[in-house]
C-alpha positions as CSV (number, residue, x, y, z in Angstrom):
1,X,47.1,30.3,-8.9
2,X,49.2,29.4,-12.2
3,X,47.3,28.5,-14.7
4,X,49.9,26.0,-16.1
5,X,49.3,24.0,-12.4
6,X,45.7,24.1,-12.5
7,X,45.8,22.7,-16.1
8,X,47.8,20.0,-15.2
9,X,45.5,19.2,-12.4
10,X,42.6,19.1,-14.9
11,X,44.0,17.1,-17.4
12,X,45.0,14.4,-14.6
13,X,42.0,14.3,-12.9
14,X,39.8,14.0,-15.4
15,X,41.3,11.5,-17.6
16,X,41.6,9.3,-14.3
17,X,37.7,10.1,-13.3
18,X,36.9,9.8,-17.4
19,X,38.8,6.6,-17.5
20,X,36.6,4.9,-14.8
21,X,32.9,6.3,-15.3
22,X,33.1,6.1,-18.7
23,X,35.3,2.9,-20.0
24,X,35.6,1.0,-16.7
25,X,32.1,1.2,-15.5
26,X,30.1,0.4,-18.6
27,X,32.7,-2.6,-19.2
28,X,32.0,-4.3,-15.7
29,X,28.1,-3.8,-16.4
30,X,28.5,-5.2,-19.4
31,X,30.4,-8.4,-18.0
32,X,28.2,-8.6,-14.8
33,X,24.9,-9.1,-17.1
34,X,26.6,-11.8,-19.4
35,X,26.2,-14.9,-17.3
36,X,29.1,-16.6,-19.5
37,X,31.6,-13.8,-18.6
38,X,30.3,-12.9,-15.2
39,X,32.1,-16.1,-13.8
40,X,35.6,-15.5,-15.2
41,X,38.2,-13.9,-14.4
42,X,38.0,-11.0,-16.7
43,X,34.7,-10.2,-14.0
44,X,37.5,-9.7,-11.1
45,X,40.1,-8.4,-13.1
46,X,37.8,-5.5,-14.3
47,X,36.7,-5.0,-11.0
48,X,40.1,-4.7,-9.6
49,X,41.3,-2.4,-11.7
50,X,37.9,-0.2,-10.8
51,X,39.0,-0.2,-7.5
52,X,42.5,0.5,-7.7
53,X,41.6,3.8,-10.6
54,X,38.7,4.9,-7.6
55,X,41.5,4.8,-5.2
56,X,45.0,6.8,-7.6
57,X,42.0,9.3,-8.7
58,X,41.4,9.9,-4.5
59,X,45.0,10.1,-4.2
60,X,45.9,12.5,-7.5
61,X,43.0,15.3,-6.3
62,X,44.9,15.4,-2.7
63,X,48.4,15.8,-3.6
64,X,47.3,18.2,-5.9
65,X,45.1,20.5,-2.8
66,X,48.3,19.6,-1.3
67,X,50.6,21.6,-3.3
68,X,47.6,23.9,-3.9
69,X,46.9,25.3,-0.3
70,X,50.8,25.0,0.5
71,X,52.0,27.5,-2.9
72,X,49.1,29.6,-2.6
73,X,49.5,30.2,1.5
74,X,46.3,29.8,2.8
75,X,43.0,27.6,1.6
76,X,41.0,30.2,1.0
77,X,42.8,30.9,-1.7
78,X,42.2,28.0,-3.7
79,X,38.8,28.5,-4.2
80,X,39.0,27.8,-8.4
81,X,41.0,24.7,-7.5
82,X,38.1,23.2,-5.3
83,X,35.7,24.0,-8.2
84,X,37.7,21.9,-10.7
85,X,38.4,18.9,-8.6
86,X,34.9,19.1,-7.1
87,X,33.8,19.3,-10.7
88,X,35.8,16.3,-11.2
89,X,34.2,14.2,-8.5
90,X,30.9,15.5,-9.4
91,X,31.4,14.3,-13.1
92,X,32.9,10.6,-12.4
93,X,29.4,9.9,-10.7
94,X,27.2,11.7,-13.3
95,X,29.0,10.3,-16.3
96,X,28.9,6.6,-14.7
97,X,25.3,6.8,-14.5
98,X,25.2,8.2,-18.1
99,X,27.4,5.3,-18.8
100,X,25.2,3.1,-17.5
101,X,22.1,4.0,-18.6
102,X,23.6,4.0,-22.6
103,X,24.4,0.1,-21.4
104,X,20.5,-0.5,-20.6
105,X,19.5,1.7,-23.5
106,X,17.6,3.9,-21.4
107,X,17.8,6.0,-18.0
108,X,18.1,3.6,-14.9
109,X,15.6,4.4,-12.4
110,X,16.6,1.6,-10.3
111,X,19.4,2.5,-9.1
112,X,20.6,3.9,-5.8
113,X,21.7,7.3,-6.2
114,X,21.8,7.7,-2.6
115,X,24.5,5.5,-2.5
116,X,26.1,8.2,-4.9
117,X,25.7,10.5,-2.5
118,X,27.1,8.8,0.2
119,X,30.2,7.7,-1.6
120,X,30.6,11.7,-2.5
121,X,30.8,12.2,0.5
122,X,33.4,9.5,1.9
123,X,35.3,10.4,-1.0
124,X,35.6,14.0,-0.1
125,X,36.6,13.4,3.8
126,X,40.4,12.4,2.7
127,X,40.2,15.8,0.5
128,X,38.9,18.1,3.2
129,X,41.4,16.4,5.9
130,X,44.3,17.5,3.1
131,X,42.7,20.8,3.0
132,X,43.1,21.3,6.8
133,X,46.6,19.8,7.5
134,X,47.9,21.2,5.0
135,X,46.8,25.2,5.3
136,X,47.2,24.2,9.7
137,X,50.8,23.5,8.8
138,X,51.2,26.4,6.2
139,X,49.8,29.4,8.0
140,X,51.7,28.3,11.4
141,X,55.0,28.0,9.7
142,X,54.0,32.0,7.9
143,X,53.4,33.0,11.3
144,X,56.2,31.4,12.4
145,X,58.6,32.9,9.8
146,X,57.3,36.6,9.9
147,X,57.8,36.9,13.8
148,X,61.6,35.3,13.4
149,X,61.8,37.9,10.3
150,X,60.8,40.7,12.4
151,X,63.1,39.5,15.5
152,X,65.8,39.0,13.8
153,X,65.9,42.2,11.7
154,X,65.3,44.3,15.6
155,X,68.8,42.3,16.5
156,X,70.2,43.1,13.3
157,X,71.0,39.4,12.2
158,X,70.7,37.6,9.0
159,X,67.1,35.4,8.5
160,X,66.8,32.1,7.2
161,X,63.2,31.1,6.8
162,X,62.5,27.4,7.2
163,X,63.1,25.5,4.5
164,X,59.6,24.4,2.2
165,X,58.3,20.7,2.8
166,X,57.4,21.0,-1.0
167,X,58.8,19.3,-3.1
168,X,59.7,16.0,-1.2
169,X,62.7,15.2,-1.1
170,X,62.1,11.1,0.1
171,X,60.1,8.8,-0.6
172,X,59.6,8.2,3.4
173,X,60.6,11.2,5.4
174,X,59.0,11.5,9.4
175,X,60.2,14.7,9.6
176,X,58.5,16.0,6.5
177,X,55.6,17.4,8.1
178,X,53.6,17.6,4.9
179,X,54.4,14.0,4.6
180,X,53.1,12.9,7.7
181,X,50.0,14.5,6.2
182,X,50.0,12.5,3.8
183,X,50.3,9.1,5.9
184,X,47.7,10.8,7.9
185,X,45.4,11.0,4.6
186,X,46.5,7.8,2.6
187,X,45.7,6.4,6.2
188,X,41.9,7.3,6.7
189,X,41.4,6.3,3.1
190,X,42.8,3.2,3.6
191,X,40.6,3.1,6.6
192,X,37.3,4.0,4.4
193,X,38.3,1.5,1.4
194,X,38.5,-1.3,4.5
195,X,35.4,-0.6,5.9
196,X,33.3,-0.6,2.8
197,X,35.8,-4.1,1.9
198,X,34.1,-5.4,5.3
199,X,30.7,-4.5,4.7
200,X,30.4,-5.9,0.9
201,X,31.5,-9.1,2.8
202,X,28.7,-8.8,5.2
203,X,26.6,-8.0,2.2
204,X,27.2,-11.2,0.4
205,X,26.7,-13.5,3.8
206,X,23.2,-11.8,4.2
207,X,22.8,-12.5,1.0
208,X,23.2,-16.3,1.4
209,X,26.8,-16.8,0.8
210,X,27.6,-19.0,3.6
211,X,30.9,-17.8,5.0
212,X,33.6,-20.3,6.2
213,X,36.5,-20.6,8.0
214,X,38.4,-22.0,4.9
215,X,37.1,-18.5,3.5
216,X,39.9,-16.7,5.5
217,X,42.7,-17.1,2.7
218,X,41.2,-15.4,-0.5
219,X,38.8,-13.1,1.6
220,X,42.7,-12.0,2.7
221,X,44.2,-11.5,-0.3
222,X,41.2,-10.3,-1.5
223,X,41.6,-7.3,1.4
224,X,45.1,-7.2,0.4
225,X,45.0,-7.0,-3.9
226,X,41.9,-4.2,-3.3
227,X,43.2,-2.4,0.0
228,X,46.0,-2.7,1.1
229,X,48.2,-3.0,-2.0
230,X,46.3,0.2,-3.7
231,X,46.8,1.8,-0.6
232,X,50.7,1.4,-0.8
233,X,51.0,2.6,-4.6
234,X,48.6,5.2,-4.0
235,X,51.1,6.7,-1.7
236,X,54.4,6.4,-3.9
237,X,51.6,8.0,-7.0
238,X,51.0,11.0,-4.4
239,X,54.5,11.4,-3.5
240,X,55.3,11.7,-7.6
241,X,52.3,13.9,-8.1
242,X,53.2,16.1,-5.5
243,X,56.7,16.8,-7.5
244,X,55.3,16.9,-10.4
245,X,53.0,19.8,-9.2
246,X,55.1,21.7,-8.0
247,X,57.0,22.1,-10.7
248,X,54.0,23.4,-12.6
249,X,52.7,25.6,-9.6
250,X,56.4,27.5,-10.6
């Protein structure tokens, strides 16, 4: 694997996974323990920008395994890149709680680290599912190739393999199958963030946050602004990563 693609994947990565454990974290702990800022809207603008950085950072380690497992021809042959985007995943988690345990001035035992773990893993579902469509499509479309290859030089005709999803072409293409991945992907992410956007609201009800009809309206754009929206970019930032890439994976 080039080591000019697997550099750019590093640099990326990290900085994204750096700029959210390490700036973004600390700066929301900070605001959520000062009871003059914790009820302005810095408080949600922080936190919305946490969200939508947790989300690009998702969506910048898939289109890179994307391009990965495509270029290299099969999965297992991406073994270093899994190490450095695990790594990457592994360190946004460590180096939030190191974050937060220089706010406090000393190591948080309180926290939940389980919830660490569980988030690890949710996070890595979208990755794997890349993984698998992506070396599925690949190794059928090799097989695919090599037995047309070998047909066609037994008749004695010219062969024209099929022509390499990678890089995309359009923004929105159906018959891109490596971009019906992708919707596939950005779809069970969205379906993850949505889930955990449902059960914080549950959270806060059994908290004692009465919830109310007249609720609806901000508890929808609230879905929209930390979902949806994301969700939508995050798709157009994979579809630029992807090109982007490539043309290092060259």
């Amino acid at each position: 694997m080039p080591k000019k693609f697997l550099k750019t994947a590093a640099i990326t990565v990290f900085l994204a996974m750096a700029l959210y454990a390490l700036i973004l974290v600390p700066a929301y702990e900070i605001i959520a323990c000062d009871i003059m800022l914790m009820d302005t809207l810095l408080f949600d603008a922080v936190d919305l920008v946490m969200q939508w950085v947790e989300i690009f950072a998702l969506v910048l380690i898939c289109a890179f395994l994307a391009v990965g497992v495509h270029r290299a021809g099969h999965a297992k042959a991406c073994r270093t890149l899994y190490v450095l985007l695990g790594g990457a995943l592994v360190f946004k988690y460590v180096g939030a709680i190191l974050a937060l345990s220089v706010v406090h001035g000393a190591f948080d035992t309180t926290l939940s680290y389980g919830s660490y773990a569980v988030s690890l893993l949710l996070e890595l579902i979208p990755a794997a599912l890349t993984v698998y469509l992506t070396h599925r499509y690949t190794t059928a479309t090799r097989r695919e190739n090599a037995a047309k290859e070998k047909a066609a030089a037994t008749l004695g005709v010219p062969f024209t393999p099929a022509a390499s999803p990678i890089p995309f072409a359009r923004l929105f293409d159906r018959t891109n199958p490596l971009q019906k991945a992708a919707y596939i992907v950005l779809g069970v992410l969205t379906g993850i963030r949505f889930l955990a956007f449902v059960a914080s609201e549950i959270a806060f009800s059994m908290m004692g946050f009465a919830y109310q009809l007249s609720d609806l309206p901000v508890t929808l754009i609230y879905c929209l602004l930390l979902v949806l929206l994301p969700a939508f970019i995050g798709y157009i930032l994979y579809f630029y990563t992807v090109r982007l890439a490539d043309k290092h994976y060259r």
